[in-house]
C-alpha positions as semicolon CSV with decimal commas, in nm:
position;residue;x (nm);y (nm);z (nm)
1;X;0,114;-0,894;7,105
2;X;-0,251;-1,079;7,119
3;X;-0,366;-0,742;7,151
4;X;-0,218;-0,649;6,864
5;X;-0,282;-0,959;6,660
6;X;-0,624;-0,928;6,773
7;X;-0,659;-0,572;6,617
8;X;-0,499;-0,619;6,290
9;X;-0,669;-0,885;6,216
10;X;-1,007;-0,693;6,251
11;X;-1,200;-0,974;6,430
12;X;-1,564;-1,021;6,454
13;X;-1,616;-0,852;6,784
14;X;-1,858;-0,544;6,704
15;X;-1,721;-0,208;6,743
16;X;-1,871;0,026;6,974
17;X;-1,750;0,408;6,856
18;X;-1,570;0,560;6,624
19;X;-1,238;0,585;6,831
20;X;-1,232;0,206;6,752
21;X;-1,283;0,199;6,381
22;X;-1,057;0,457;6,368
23;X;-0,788;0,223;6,579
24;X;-0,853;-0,097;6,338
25;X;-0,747;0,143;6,028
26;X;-0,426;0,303;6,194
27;X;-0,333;-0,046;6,260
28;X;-0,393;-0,120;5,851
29;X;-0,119;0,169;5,814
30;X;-0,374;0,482;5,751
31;X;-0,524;0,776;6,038
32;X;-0,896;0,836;5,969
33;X;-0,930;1,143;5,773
34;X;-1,309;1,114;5,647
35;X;-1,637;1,094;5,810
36;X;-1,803;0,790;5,896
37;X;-2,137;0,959;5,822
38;X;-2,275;0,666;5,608
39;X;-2,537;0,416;5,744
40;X;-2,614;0,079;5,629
41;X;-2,866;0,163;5,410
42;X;-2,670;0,493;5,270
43;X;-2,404;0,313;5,181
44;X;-2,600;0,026;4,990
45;X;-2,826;0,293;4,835
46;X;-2,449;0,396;4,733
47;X;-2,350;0,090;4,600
48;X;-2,695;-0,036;4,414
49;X;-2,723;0,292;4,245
50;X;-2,373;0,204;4,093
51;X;-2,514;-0,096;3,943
52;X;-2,855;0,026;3,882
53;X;-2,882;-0,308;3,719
54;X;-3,199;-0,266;3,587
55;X;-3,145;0,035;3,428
56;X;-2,814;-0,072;3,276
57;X;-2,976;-0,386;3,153
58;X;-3,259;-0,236;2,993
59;X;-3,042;0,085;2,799
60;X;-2,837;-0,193;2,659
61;X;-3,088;-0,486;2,546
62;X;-3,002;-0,403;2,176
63;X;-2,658;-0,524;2,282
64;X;-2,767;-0,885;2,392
65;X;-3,046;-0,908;2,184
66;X;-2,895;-0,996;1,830
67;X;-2,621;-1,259;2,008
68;X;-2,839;-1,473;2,189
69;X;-3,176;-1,347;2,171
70;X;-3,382;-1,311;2,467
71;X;-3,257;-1,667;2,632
72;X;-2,908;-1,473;2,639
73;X;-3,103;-1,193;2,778
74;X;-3,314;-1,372;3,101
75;X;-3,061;-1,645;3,141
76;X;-2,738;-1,471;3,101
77;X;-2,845;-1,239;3,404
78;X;-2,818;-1,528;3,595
79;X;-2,563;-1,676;3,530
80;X;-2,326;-1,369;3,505
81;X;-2,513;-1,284;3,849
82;X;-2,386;-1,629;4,030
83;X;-2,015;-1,574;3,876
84;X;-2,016;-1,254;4,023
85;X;-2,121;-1,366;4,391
86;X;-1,865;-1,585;4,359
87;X;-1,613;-1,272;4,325
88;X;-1,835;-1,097;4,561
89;X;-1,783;-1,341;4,823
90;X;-1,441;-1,355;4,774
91;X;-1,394;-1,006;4,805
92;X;-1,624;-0,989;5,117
93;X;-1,332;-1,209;5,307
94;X;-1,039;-0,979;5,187
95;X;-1,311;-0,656;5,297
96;X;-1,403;-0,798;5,616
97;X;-1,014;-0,871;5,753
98;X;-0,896;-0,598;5,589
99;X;-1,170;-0,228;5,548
100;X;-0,925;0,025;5,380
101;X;-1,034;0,225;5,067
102;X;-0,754;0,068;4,873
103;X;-0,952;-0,212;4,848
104;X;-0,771;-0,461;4,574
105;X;-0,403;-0,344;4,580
106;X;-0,419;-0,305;4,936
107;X;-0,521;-0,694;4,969
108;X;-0,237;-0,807;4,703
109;X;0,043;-0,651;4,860
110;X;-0,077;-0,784;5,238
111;X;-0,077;-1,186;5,072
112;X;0,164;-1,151;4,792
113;X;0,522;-1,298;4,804
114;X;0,755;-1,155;5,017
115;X;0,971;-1,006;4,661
116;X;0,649;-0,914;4,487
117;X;0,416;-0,762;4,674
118;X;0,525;-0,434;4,526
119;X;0,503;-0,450;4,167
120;X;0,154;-0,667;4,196
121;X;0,031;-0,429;4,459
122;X;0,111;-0,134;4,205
123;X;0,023;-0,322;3,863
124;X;-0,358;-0,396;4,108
125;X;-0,386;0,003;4,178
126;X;-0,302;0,094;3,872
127;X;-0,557;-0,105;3,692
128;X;-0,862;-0,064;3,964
129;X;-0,789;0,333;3,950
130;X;-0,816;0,352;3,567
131;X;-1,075;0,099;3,538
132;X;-1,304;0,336;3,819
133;X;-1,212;0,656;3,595
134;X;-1,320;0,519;3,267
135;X;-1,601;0,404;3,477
136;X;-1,759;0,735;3,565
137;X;-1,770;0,805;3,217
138;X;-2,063;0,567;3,139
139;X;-2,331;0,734;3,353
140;X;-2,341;1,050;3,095
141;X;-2,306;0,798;2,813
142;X;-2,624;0,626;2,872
143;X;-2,744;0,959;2,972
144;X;-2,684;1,092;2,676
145;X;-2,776;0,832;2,485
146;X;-3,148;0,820;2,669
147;X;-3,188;1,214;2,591
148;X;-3,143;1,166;2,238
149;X;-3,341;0,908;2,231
150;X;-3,646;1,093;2,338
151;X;-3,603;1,356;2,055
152;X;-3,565;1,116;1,808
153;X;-3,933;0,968;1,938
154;X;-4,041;1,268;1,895
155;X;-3,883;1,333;1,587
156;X;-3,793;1,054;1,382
157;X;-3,622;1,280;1,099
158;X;-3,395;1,419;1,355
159;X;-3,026;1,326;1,358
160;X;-2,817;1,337;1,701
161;X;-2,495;1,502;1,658
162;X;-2,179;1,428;1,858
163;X;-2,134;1,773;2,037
164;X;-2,531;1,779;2,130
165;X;-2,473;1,442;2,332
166;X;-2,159;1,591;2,438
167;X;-2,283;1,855;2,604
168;X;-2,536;1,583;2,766
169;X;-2,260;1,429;2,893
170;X;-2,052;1,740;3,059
171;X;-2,395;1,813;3,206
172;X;-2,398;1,483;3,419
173;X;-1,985;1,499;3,495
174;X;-2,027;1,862;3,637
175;X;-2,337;1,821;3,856
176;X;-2,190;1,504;3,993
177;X;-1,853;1,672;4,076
178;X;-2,047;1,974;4,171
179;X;-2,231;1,748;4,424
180;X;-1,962;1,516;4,544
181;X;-1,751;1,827;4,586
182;X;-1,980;2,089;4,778
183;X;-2,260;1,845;4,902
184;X;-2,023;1,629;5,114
185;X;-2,222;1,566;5,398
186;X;-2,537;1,510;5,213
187;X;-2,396;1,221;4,982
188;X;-2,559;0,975;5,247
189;X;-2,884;1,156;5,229
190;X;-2,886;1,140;4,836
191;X;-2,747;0,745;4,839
192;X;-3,065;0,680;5,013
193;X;-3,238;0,878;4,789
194;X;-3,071;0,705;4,532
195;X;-3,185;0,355;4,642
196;X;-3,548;0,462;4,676
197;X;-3,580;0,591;4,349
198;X;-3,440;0,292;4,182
199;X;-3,651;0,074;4,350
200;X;-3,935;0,265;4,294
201;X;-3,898;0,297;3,950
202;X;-3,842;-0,034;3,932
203;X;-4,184;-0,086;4,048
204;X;-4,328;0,154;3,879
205;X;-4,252;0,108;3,528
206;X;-4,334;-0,284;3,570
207;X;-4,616;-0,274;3,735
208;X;-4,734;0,080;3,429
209;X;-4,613;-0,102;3,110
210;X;-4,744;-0,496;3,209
211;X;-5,115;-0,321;3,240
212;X;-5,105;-0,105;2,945
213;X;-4,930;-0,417;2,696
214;X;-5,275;-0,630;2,843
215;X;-5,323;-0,900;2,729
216;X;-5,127;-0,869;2,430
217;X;-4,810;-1,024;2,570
218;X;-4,561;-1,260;2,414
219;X;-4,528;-1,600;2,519
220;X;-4,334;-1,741;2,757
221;X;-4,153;-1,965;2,491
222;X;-4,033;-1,623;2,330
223;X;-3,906;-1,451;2,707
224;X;-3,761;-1,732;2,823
225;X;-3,652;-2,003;2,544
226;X;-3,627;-1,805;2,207
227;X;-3,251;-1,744;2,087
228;X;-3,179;-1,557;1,836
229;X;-2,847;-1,510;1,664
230;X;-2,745;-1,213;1,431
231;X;-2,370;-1,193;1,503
232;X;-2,194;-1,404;1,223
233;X;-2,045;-1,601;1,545
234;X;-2,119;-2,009;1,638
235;X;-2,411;-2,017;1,815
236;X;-2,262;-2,083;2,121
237;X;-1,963;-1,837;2,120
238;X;-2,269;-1,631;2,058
239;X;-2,472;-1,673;2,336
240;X;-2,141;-1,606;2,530
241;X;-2,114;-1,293;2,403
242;X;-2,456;-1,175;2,473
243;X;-2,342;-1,286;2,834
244;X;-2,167;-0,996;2,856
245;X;-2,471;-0,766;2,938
246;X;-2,536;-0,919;3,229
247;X;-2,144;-0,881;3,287
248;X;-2,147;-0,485;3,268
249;X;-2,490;-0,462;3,488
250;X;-2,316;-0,586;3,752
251;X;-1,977;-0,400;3,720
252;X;-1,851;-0,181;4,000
253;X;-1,999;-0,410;4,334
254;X;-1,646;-0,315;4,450
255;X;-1,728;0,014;4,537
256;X;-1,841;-0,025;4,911
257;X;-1,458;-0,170;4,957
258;X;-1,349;0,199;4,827
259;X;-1,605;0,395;5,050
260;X;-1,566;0,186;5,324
261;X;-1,351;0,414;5,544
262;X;-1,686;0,666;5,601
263;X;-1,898;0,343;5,705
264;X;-1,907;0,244;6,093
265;X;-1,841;-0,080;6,171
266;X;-1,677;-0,134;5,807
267;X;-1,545;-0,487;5,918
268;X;-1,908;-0,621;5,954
269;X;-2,161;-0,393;5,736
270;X;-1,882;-0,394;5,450
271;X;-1,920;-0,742;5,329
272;X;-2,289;-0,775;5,415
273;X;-2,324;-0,483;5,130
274;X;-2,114;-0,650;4,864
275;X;-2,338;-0,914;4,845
276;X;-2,680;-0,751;4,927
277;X;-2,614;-0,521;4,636
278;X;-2,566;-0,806;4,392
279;X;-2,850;-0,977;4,476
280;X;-3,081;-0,703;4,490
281;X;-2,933;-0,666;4,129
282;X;-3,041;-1,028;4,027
283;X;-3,360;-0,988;4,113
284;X;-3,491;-0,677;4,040
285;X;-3,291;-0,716;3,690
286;X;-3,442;-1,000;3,586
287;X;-3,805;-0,932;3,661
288;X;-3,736;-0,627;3,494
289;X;-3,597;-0,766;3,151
290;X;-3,892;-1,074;3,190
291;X;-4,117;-0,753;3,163
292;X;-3,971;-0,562;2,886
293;X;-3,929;-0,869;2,710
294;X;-4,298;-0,983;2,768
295;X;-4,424;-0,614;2,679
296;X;-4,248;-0,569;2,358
297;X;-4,399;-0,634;1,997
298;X;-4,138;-0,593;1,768
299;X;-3,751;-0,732;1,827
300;X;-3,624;-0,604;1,484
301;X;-3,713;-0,263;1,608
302;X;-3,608;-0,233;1,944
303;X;-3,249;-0,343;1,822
304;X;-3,258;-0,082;1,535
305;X;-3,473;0,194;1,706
306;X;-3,306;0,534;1,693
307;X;-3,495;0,619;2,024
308;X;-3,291;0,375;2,162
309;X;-3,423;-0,007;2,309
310;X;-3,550;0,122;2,639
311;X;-3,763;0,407;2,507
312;X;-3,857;0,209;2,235
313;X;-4,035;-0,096;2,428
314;X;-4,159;0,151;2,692
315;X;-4,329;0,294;2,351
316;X;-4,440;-0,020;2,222
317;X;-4,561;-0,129;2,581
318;X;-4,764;0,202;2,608
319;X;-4,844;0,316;2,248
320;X;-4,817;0,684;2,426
321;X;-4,484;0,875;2,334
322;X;-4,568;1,109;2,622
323;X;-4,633;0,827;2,876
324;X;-4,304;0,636;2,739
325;X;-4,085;0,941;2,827
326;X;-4,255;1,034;3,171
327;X;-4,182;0,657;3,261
328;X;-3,820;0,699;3,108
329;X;-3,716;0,967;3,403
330;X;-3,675;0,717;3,628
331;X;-3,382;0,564;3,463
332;X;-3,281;0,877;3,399
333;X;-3,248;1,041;3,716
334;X;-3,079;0,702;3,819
335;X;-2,823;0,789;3,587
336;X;-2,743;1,078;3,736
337;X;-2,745;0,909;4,059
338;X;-2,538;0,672;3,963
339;X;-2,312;0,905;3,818
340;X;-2,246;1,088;4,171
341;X;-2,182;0,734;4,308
342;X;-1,904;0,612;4,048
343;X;-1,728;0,956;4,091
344;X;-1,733;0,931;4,501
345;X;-1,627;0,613;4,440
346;X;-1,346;0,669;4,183
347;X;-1,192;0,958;4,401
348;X;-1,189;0,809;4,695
349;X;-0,989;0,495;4,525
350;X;-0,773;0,746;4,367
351;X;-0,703;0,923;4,682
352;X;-0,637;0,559;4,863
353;X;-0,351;0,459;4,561
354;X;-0,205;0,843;4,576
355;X;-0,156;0,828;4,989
356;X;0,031;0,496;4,941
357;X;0,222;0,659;4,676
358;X;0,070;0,463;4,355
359;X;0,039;0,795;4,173
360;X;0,256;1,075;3,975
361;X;0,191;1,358;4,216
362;X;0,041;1,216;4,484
363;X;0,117;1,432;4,744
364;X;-0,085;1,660;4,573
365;X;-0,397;1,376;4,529
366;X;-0,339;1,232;4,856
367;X;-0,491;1,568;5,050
368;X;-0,837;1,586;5,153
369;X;-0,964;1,937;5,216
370;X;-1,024;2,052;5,540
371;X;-1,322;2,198;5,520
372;X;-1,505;2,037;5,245
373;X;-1,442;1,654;5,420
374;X;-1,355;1,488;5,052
375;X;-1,055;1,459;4,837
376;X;-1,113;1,766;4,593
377;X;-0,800;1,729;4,394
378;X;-0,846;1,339;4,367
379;X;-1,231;1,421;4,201
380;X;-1,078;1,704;4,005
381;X;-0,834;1,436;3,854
382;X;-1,122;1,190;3,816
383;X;-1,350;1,502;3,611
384;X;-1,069;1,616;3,407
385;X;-1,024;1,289;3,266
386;X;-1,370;1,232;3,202
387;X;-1,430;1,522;3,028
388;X;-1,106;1,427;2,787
389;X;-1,294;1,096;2,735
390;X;-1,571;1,283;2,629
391;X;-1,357;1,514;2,389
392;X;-1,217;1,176;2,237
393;X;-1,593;1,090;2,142
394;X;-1,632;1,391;1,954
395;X;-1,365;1,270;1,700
396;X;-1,422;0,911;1,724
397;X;-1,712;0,699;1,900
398;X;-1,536;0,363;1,876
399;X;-1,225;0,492;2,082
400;X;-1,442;0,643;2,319
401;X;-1,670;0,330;2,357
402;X;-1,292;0,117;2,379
403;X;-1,194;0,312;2,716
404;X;-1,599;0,228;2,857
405;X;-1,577;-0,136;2,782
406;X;-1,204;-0,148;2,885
407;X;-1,305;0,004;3,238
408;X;-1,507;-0,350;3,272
409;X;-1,176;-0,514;3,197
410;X;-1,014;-0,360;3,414
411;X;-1,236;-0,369;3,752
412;X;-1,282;-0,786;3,639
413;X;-0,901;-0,813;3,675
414;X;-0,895;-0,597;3,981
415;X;-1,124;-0,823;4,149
416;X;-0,980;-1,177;4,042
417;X;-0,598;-1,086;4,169
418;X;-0,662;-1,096;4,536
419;X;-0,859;-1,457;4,536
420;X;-0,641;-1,587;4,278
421;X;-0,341;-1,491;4,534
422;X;-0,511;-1,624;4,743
423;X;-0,554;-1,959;4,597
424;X;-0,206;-1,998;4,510
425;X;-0,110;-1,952;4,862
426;X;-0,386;-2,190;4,984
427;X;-0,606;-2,011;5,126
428;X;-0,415;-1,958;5,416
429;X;-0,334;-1,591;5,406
430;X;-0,616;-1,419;5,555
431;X;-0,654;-1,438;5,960
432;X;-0,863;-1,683;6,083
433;X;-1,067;-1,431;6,335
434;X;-1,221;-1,239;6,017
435;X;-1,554;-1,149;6,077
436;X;-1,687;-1,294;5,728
437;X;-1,539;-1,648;5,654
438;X;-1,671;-1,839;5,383
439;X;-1,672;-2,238;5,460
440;X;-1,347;-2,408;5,358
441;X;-1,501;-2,548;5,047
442;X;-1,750;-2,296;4,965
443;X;-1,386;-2,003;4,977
444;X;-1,206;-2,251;4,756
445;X;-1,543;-2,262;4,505
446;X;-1,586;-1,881;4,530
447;X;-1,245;-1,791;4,459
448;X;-1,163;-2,077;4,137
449;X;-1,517;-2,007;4,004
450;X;-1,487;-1,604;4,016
451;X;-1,106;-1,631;3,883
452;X;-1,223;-1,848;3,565
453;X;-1,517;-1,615;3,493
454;X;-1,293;-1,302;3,524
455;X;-1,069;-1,466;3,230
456;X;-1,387;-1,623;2,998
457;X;-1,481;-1,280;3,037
458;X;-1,198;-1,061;3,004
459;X;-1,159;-1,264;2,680
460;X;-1,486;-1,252;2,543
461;X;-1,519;-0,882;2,618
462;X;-1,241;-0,812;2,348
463;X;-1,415;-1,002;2,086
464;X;-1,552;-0,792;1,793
465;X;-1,948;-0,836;1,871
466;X;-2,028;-0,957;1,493
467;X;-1,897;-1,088;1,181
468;X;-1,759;-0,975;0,933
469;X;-1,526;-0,751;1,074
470;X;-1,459;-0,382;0,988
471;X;-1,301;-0,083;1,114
472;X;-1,630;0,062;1,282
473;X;-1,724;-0,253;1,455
474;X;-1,367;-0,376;1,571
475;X;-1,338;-0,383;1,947
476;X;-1,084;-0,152;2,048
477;X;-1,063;-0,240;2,411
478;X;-0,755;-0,411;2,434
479;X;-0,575;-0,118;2,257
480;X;-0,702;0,053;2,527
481;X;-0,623;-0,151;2,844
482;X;-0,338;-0,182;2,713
483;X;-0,255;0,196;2,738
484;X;-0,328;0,138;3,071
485;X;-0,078;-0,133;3,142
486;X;0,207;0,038;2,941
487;X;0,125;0,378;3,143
488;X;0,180;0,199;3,435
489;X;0,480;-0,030;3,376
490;X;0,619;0,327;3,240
491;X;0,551;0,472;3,568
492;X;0,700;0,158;3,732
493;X;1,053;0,243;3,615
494;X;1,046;0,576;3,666
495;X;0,887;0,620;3,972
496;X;0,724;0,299;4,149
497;X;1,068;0,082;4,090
498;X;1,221;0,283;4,349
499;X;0,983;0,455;4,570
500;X;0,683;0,223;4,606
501;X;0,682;-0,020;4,878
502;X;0,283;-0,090;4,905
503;X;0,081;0,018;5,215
504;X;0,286;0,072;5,469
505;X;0,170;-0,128;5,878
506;X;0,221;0,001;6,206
507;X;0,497;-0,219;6,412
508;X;0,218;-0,355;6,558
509;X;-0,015;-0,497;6,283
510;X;0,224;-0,704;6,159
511;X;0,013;-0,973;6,296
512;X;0,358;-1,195;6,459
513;X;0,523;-1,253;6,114
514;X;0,161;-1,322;5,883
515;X;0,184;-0,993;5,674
516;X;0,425;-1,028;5,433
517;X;0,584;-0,787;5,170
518;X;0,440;-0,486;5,331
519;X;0,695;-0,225;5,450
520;X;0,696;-0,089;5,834
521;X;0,620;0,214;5,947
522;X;0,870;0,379;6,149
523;X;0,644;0,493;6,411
524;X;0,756;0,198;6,679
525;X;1,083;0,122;6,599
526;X;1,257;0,333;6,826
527;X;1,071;0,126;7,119
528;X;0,923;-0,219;6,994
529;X;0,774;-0,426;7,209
530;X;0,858;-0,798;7,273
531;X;0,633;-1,030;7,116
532;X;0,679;-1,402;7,294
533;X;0,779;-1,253;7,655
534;X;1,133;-1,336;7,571
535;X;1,180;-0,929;7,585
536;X;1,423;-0,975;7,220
537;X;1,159;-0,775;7,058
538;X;1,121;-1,089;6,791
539;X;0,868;-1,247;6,690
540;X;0,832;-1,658;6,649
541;X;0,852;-1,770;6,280
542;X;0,473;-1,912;6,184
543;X;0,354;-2,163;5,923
544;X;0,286;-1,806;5,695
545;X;0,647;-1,737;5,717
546;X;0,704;-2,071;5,577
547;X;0,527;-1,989;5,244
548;X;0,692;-1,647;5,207
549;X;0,919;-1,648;4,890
């Protein structure tokens, strides 16, 4: 049984071939089905170019802008940026001990209460898949929104219709399921790919706009210290709000959890990325917004620019509508980029929840094709339901723009359920031989902190974002997580009530009593093997059996 405890705990040892990795998952209740073909640095090109913090921060400054000014706007980077290593650290525990694509509900129903591992295990996947769906659906937003930006430069008499950015938006869906789909094996090629753009854009743009805006710049006072306040809201409640740019730049760091069954050595390079990619996020965001923000000339125009606030300060920066747009490709192509990544991503957590049994049909979404390496039907579920999204923006932009900021809402949950578990139970229910361990007090900081973030923010992300309010600027995204939740409890009765019993452990992996609430695999218990040399085939009760409910 050491061995066995040994292996299902995934210790810290380093793995040496694929036969192992492969081992350390069958003992977490899954046989390897995809190709480890991702490296280190494919994988965090992966995840960064999810985040493409940067880009999302700068495509979105007219949102931060008017509630907070740029104080909110520098400062609110950071401190939405430490929150989130505190969840990413958390997380990197949970990933280390335990490197299956279910990520979140995998984690809840291993340390959950004997009695309710189930429905919190479900109620976890539920959320995570839908929040990763609506997710994909922002890459052809801001897409979109970038393209028609650029004509309305050009032209400022020119007014975007719905079905123009529409068709914008398919665009992006289809080549990223196109490529995800047919381009399997190359997805590592074009993560890295990814990541080198990005940065290089990064660098680019900076380095292009800070010499043409010379030495006109504003002041340090304004980058740094002004705030501004347009909302109707306190001052403070305010600020908070414009908080929540930073909060959707660094949405979706989660994602290396879900790919994290084609990544060798998963135990160790799995947590390592979590955190890399938020940091890399940090910094290249802020210097980024510190130059935009230096650069610009006029803040009542970026926030009401039809060419949108990115394209407009690039403008201002370079007085050159030509040299604005070449320098706006960048964050375009890293749209698209990121794009591919949230749709890998979102099938391959929808494919994880289906082979457990989370979804309606999931024999049929639990199948990856034999050929192709990748679960077709689980991105043909994820592109279908985009593309609805997108028909729900052609007949109303608030309800469409409700399901994007409720996919934030939903991944911030997703990630606060397994620490706050966690904390309730004392920190005592992941094994001690995990190859990432935070410091006793530094775990019990990560996981409080992240947990009372994830509910400021959950909060404060329903809030209509100014006074007074009317139908077109009430926040409709707790009508639509809600949806969600009432979907699933539906689905609970039905379906999960009954057949759902979480991911299910080899005989084995039970680790001598610590997993609770998971159901066991059949496969050994015809011949199970004595535990304590006895030869009774029990195991000895443990201080974690002591906490079970």
């Amino acid at each position: 049984m050491d061995t066995a405890r040994r292996r299902s705990s995934v210790p810290g040892r380093r793995h040496t071939n694929a036969g192992e990795d492969a081992d350390a998952l069958a003992a977490l209740g899954h046989k390897q089905e995809l190709q480890r073909n991702f490296s280190m640095i494919s994988m965090l090109g992966l995840a960064f170019a999810i985040l493409n913090t940067w880009t999302a921060l700068s495509a979105s400054l007219s949102l931060a802008l008017p509630s907070g000014g740029p104080s909110a706007v520098i400062w609110g980077l950071i401190t939405a940026g430490i929150f989130n290593l505190c969840l990413a650290a958390s997380m990197a525990e949970f990933l280390s001990a335990y490197p299956t694509a279910g990520g979140q509900y995998h984690w809840a129903a291993i340390i959950s209460w004997k009695g309710w591992a189930p429905s919190i295990s479900w109620a976890t996947g539920w959320i995570n898949v839908s929040g990763w769906i609506a997710l994909t659906a922002t890459g052809g937003l801001l897409g979109s929104q970038l393209i028609m930006g650029v004509i309305s430069l050009y032209d400022p008499s020119f007014e975007p219709q719905r079905w123009q950015q529409f068709l914008i938006y398919i665009g992006y869906t289809l080549a990223a399921f196109f490529i995800n789909t047919f381009m399997t094996r190359l997805l590592p090629l074009i993560t890295q790919a990814a990541f080198i753009w990005s940065l290089a854009g990064f660098v680019i743009i900076s380095i292009t706009v800070l010499a043409c805006a010379s030495p006109d710049y504003q002041s340090g006072q304004f980058v740094y210290g002004d705030f501004l306040n347009e909302t109707g809201w306190p001052n403070g409640l305010a600020w908070l709000l414009g908080l929540l740019q930073g909060a959707l730049s660094l949405t979706g760091f989660d994602a290396c959890a879900h790919m994290i069954e084609e990544i060798p050595e998963p135990h160790l390079r799995g947590p390592k990325i979590v955190i890399y990619c938020i940091v890399i996020g940090m910094v290249t965001g802020w210097i980024f917004l510190s130059v935009l923000l230096f650069v610009l000339t006029d803040v009542d125009t970026v926030n009401s620019s039809a060419a949108g606030p990115l394209l407009e300060v690039l403008y201002q920066a370079t007085n050159n509508r030509a040299g604005a747009t070449c320098l706006l490709m960048f964050p375009l192509i890293c749209l698209l980029f990121a794009t591919i990544g949230i749709m890998s991503t979102s099938s391959r957590m929808t494919w994880a929840f289906a082979r457990d049994g989370g979804l309606p049909f999931s024999r049929i979404f639990a199948k990856v094709h034999p050929r192709l390496d990748t679960p077709v039907n689980a991105l043909l579920l994820t592109t279908v339901l985009v593309i609805i999204f997108g028909c729900i923006f052609l007949g109303s932009s608030s309800a469409f723009n409700a399901i994007v900021s409720a996919s934030v809402v939903a991944l911030g949950i997703s990630y606060a359920i397994p620490p706050a578990i966690n904390v309730l139970r004392g920190r005592k229910m992941l094994p001690e031989t995990r190859a990432f361990k935070l410091p006793n007090w530094l775990g019990w900081t990560c996981n409080v902190v992240g947990v009372l973030y994830t509910i400021l923010t959950t909060i404060l992300f329903v809030f209509p974002p100014e006074l007074p309010v009317t139908g077109n600027n009430m926040n409709y995204c707790i009508v639509a997580f809600a949806i969600i939740l009432i979907i699933s409890l539906i689905q609970w009765f039905i379906d999960g009530r009954k057949n759902y019993t979480g991911p299910k452990l080899d005989m084995d992996a039970m680790m001598n009593g610590e997993v609770e609430g998971l159901a066991v695999s059949n496969t050994h218990d015809s011949n199970p093997q004595p535990s304590n040399g006895s030869g009774n085939g029990h195991t000895k009760p443990t201080e974690k059996d002591k906490l079970a409910a």
